[in-house]
Backbone as numpy.savetxt, mean C-alpha at the origin, in Angstrom:
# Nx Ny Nz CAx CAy CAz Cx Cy Cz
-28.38 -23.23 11.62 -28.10 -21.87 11.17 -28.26 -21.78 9.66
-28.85 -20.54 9.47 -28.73 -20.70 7.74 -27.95 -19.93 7.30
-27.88 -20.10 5.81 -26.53 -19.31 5.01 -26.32 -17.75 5.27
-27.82 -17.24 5.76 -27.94 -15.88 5.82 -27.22 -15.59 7.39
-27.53 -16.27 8.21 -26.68 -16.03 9.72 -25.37 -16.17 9.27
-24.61 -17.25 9.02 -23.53 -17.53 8.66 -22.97 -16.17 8.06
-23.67 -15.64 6.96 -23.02 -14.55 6.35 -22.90 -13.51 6.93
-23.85 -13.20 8.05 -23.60 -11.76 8.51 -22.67 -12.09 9.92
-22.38 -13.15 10.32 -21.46 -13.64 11.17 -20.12 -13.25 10.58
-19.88 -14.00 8.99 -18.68 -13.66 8.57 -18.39 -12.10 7.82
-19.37 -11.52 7.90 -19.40 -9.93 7.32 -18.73 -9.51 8.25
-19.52 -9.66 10.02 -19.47 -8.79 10.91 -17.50 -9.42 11.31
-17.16 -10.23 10.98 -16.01 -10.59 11.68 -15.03 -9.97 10.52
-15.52 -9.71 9.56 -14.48 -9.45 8.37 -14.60 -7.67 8.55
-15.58 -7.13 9.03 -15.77 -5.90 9.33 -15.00 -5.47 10.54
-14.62 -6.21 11.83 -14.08 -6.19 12.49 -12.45 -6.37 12.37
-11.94 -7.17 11.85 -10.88 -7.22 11.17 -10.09 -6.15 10.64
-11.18 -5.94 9.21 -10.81 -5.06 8.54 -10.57 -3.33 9.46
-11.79 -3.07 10.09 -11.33 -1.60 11.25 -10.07 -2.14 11.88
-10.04 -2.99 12.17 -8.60 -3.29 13.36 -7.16 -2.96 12.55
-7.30 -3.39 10.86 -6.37 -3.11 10.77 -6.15 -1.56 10.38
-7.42 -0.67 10.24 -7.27 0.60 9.74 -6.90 0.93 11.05
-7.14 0.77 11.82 -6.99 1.76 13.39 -5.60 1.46 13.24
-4.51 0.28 13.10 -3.72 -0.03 13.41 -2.98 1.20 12.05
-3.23 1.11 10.94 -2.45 1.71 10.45 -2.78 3.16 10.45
-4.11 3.82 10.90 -3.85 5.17 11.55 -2.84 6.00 12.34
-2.78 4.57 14.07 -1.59 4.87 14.97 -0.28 5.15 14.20
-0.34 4.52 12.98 1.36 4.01 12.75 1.37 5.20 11.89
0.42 6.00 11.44 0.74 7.42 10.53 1.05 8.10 11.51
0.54 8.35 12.67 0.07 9.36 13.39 1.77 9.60 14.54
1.75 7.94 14.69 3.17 7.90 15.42 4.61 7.81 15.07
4.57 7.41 14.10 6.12 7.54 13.20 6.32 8.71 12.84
7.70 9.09 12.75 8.03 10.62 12.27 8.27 11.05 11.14
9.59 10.07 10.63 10.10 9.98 9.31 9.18 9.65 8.48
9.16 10.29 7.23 8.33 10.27 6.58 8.53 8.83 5.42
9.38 7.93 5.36 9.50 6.60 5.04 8.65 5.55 6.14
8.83 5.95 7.02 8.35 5.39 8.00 6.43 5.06 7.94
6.23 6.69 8.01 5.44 6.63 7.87 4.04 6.56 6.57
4.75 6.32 6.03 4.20 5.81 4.40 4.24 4.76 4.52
5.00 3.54 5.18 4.75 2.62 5.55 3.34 1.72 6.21
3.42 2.23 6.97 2.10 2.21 8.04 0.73 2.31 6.83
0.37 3.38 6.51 -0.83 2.76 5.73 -0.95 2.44 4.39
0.13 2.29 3.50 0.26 1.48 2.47 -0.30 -0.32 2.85
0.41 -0.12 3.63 0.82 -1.88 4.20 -0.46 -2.12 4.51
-0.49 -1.93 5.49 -1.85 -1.83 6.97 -3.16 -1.37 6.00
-3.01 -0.31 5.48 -4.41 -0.10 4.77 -4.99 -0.77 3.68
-4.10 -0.97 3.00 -4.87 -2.17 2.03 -5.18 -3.43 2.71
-4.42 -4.30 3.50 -5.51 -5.24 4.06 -6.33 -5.05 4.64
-6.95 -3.86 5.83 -7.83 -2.74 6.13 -8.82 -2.70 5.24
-8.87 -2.51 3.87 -9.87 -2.00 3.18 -9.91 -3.53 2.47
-9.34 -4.10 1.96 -9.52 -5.41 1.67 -10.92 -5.98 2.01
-10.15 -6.23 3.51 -11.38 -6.74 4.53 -13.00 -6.46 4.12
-12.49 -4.82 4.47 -14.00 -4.37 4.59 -14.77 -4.82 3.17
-14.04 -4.54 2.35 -14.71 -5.33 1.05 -15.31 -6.47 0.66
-14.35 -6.83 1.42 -14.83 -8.72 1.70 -16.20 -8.80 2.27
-16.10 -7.92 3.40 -17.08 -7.86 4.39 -18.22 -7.53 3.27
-18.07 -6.93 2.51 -19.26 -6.11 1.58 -20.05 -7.15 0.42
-19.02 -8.28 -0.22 -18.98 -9.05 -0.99 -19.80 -10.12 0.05
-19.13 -10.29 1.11 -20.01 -11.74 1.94 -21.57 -11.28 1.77
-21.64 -10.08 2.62 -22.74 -9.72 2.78 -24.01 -9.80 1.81
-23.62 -9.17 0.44 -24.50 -9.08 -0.69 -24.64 -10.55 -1.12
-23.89 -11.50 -0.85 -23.96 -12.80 -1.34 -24.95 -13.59 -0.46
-25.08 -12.84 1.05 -25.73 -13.87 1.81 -27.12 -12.92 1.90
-27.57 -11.93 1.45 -28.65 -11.62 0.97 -29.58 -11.42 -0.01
-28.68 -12.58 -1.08 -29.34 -13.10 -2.46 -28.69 -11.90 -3.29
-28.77 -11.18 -3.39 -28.05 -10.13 -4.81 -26.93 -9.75 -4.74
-25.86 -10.88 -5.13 -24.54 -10.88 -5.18 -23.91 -9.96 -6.25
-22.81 -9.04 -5.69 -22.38 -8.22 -5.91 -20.67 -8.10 -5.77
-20.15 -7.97 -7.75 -18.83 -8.17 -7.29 -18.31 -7.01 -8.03
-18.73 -5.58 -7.80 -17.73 -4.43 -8.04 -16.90 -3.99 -7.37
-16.92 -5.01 -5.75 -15.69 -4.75 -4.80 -14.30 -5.37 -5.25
-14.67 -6.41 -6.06 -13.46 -6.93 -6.58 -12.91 -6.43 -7.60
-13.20 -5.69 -8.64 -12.84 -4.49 -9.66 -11.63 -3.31 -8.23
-12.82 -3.10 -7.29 -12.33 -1.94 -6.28 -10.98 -2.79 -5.59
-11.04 -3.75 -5.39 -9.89 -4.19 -4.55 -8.71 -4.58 -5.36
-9.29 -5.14 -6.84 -7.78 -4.90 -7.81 -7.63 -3.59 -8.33
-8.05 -3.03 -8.22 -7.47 -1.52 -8.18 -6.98 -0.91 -7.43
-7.07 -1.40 -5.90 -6.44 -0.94 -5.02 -5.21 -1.10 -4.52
-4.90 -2.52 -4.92 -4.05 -4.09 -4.73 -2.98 -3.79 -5.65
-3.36 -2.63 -6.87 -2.30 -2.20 -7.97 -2.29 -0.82 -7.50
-2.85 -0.01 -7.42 -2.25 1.61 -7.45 -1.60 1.83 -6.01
-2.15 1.32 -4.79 -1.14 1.22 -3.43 0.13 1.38 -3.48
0.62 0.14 -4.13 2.26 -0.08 -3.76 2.70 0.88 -4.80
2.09 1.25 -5.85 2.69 2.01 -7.11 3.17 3.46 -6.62
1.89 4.04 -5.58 1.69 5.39 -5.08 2.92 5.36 -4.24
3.01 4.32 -3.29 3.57 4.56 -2.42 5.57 4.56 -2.62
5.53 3.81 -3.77 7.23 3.70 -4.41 6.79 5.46 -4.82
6.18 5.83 -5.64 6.45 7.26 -5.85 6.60 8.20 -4.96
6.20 8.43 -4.10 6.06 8.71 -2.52 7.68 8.84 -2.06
7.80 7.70 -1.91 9.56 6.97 -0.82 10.50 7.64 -2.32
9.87 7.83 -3.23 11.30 8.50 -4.26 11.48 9.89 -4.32
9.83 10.40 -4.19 10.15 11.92 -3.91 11.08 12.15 -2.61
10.66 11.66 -1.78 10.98 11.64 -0.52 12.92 11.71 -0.49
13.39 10.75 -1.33 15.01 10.23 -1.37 15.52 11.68 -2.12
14.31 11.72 -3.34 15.06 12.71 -4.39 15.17 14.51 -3.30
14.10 14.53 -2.57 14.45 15.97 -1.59 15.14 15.71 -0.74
15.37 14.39 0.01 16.24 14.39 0.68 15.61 14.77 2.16
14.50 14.20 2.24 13.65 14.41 3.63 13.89 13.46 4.57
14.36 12.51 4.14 14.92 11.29 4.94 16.17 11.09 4.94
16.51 9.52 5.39 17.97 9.61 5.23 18.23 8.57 4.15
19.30 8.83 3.70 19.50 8.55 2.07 19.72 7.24 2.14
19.42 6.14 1.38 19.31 4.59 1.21 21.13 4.53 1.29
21.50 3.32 1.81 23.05 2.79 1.79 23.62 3.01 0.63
24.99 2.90 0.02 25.41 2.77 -1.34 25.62 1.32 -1.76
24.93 1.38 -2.83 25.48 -0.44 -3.01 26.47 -0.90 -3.10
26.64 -2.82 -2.98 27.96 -2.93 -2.67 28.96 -2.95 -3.66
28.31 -2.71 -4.71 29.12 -3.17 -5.80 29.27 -2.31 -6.71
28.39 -1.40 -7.15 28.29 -0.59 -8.16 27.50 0.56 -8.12
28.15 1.76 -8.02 27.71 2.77 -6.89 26.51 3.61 -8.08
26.28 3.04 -9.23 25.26 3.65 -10.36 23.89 2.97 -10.52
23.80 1.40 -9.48 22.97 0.86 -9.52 21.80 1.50 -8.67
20.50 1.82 -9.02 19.44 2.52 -8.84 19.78 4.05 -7.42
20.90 4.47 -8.16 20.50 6.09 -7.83 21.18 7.05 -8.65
21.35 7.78 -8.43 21.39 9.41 -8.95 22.85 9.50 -9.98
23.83 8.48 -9.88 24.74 8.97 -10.23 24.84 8.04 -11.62
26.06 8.51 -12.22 26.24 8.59 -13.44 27.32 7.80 -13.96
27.51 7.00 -15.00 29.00 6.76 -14.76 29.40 7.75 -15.75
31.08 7.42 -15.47 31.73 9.17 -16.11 31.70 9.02 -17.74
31.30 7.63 -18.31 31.56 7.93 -19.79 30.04 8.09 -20.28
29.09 8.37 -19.81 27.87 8.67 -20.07 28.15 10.37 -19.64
28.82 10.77 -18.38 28.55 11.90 -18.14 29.91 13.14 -19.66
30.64 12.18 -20.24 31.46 13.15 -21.25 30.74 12.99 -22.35
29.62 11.80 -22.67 28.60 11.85 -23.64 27.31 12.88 -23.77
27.18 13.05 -22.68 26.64 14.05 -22.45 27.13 15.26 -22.80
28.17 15.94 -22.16 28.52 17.12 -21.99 28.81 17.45 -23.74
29.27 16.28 -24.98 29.46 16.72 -26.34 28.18 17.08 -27.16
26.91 16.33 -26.43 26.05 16.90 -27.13 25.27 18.32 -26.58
């Protein structure tokens, strides 16, 4: 076999992959309700989804002599703005109150939410 079979062997399996996991994180938009839930599903699921296919894109151009790596620019860009989008997302989400509201922590009820402690809130109110 030569390098060129080999490659479109591992394109076509990385292409396969990669749809399996988009289909998978389609269902999981399509079927979850809550909207935490479902921000889940293709954050997660879709970046290794598109990963793939990239990969698939990178094998390919490599095993037909004119190797090509602006998928990897595309996949660290993707690999960073994903999880970023998606924390902004799950906060709008807490701050309207479309879901149900995260537990209170166990210890210190000012640690990452909304409230205040009271000598910040009379610092406030003097200025």
């Amino acid at each position: 076999m030569t390098p060129q079979i080999i490659s479109t062997y591992l394109a076509g399996l990385s292409l396969i992959i990669g749809s399996g996991f988009v289909v998978v994180g389609v269902i999981g938009l399509l079927k979850f309700n809550d909207p935490m839930t479902r921000l889940h599903a293709p954050t997660k699921v879709g970046t290794v989804g598109i990963g793939m296919l990239l990969a698939a894109s990178i094998v390919h151009s490599y095993g037909i002599g004119e190797p090509s790596t602006h998928e990897l620019l595309i996949m660290a860009f993707l690999f960073v703005t994903a999880p970023i989008s998606a924390n902004f997302i799950a906060k709008v989400n807490i701050h309207r109150r479309a879901c149900e509201t995260p537990p209170a922590p166990p210890e210190d009820d000012t640690w990452s939410t909304l409230n205040v402690p009271e000598g910040n809130i009379e610092a406030d109110k003097a200025t």
